[in-house]
N, C-alpha and C positions, 0 to 999 in steps of 0.2 A: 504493500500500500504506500508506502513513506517514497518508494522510488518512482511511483507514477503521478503522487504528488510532486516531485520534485522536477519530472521531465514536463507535467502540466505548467510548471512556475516556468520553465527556463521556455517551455514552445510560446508564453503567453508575454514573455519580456523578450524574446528575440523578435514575434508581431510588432510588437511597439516600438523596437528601433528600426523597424521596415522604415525604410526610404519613403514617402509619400510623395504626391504629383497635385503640380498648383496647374489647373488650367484657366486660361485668361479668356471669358466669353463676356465680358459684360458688354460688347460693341453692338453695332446694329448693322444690317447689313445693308444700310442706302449709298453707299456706292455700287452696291451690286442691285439696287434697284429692287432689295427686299425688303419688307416689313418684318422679320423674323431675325433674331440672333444666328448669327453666322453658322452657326455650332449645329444647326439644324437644318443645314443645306442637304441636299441629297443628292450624294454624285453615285453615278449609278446605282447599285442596290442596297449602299450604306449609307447614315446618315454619319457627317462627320463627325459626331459626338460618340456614337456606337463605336467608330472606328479607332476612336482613341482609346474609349474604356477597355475593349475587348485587347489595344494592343497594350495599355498599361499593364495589364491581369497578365500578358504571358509573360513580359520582361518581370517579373515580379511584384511589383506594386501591387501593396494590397489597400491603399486607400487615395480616395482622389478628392481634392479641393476644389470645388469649381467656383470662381467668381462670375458672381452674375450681377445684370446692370438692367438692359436693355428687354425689356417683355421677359422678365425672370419667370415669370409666371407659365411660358412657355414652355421651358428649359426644364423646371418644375414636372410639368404635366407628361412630358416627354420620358423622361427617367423613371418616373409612376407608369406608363403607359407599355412602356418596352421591355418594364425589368432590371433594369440597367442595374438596381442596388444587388440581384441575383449574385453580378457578375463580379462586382465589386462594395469595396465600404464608398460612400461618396456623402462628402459636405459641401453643404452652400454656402456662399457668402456671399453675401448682396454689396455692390458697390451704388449708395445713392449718389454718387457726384461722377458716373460715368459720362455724364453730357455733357460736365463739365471741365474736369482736368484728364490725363491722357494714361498709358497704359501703366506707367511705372506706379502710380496710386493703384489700381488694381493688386500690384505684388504686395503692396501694402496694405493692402484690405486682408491678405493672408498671416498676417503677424501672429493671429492667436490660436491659429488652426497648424499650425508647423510644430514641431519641436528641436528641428535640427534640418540639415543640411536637405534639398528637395529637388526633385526634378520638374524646372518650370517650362509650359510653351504657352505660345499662341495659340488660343483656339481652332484659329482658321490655318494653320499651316498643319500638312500631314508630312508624316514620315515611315519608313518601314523601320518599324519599331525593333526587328534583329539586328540593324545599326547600331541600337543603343545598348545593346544585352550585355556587351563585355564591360562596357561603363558602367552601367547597374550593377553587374555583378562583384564588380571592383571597390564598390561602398565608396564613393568619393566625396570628400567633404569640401574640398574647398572649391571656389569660385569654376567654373569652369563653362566655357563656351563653346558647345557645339556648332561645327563648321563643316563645309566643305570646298573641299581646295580644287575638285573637277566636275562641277556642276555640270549635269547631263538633261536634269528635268523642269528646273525651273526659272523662271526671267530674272537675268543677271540686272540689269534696268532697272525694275521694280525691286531689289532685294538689298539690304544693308551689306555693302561689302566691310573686309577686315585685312587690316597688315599686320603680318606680325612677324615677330624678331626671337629667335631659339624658343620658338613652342609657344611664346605667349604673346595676347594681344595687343597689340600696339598703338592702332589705327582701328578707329569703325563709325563709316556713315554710308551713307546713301550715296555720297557726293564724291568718295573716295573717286580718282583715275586710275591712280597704280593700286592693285591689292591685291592679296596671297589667293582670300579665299572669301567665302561669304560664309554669313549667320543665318542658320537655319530658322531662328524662333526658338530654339531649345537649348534650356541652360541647367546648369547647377549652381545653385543657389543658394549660398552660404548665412545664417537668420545674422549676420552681422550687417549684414544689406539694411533691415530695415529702419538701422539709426540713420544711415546716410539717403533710406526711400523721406525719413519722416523730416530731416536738414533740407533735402532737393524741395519740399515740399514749401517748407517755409520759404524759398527763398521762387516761389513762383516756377518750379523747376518739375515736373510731372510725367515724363519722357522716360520709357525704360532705359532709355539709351543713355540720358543724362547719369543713370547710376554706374552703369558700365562706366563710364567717362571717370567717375570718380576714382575705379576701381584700378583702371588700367594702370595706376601710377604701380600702385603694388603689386602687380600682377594678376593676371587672368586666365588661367590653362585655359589650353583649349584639348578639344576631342577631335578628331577628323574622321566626317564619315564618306570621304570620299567615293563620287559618282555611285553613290547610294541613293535612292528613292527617296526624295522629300519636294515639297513644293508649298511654295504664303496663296492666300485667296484670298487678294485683294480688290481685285480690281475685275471686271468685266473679261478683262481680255485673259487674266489668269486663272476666272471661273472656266472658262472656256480652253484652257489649257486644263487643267484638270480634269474636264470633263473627255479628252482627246486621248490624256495620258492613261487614263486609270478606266481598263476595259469593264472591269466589275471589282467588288469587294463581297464575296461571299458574304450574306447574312449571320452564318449563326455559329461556322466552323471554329471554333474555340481554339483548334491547335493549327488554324489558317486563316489570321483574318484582314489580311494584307489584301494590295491590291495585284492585280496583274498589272505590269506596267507592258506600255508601247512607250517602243524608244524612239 
């Protein structure tokens, strides 16, 4: 008895320092000329919320964070409606000032649902989530910025490029001309971020990026998932990239729930 109490203790504090996953939805999707949270787009036969859950659960992740903003109530009904909690642990967190300051307050709307180091994306950006596996399984704490240095899938144009110098980030905007590699939307996320998310804040400062900014002086690893499966939905023309690349995403295969890509 005493030894199956003790493997209960140690299976239920090894759950707890599971990695968890911040996903960033509280946007709206009227640049794409929707009335619904982006996260609830439907590219071929997955919704992209589905697609994320199902790929968080195999990399490990056994709980997810979702900030919501924009028709939360949808997002809500959606996760109720599909089962999503089946597949996964998942909290909400409502951003009331999404309309009004920009994504890096969203990571901060996470401060009391984290416990330690996290794995954050964009909503709207996917990725083939066995890119990430070795990262995951690696338990990484500190800062770290997922890149790719041979983008194959998605518009170098619309995407945050990144320079960097012996492994770490150096450089990262939009505007870059010379750079290594670009930012997928997917990071690790260190809970020391959110004194410098709650400073950027006071200082009118709301921009994920503006936190990187701070961070780079110290250092920022990065991961490379080089000319691996990822793509941002941003814009019209990238919905429509998505929609060209990603032939299907099975519904319900648990141990498959990727896309087929066209290259």
């Amino acid at each position: 008895m005493g030894l199956d109490i003790r493997d209960s203790f140690l299976y239920l504090l090894s759950n707890q320092l599971k990695m968890k996953a911040v996903i960033l939805a509280a946007g709206d999707g009227g640049r794409l000329g929707m009335e619904i949270p982006k996260v609830l787009l439907k590219i071929g036969n997955e919704y992209i919320l589905d697609y994320h859950i199902k790929g968080l659960k195999k990399i490990g992740i056994e709980e997810v964070v979702i900030i919501t903003g924009f028709k939360s109530e949808l997002i809500e009904a959606h996760i109720t409606e599909h089962n999503l909690r089946n597949i996964i642990n998942i909290k909400l967190v409502n951003n009331d000032k999404h309309d009004e300051l920009e994504n890096g307050y969203s990571v901060l709307c996470s401060k009391e649902a984290v416990d330690s180091s996290f794995l954050m994306m964009m909503g709207d950006h996917l990725v083939d989530y066995d890119s990430l596996a070795p990262l995951i399984k690696s338990e990484p704490s500190k800062f770290t910025a997922i890149i790719d240095s041979d983008p194959q899938h998605t518009s170098v144009e619309q995407a945050t490029k990144v320079a960097l110098e012996n492994g770490l980030l150096k450089e990262s905007s939009k505007k870059l001309e010379t750079f290594d590699a670009l930012d997928t939307g997917f990071f690790i996320v260190p809970p020391a971020v959110f004194a410098v998310l709650e400073e950027n804040k006071e200082q009118g400062k709301t921009e994920w990026n503006d936190c990187v900014q701070r961070f780079i002086a110290s250092g920022i690893k990065t991961f490379d998932i080089r000319s691996s499966f990822w793509l941002g939905i941003n814009t019209p023309k990238e919905l429509e990239n998505a929609k060209r690349k990603l032939a299907y995403i099975p519904k319900v295969k648990m141990n498959y729930p990727y896309a087929t890509v066209i290259k």
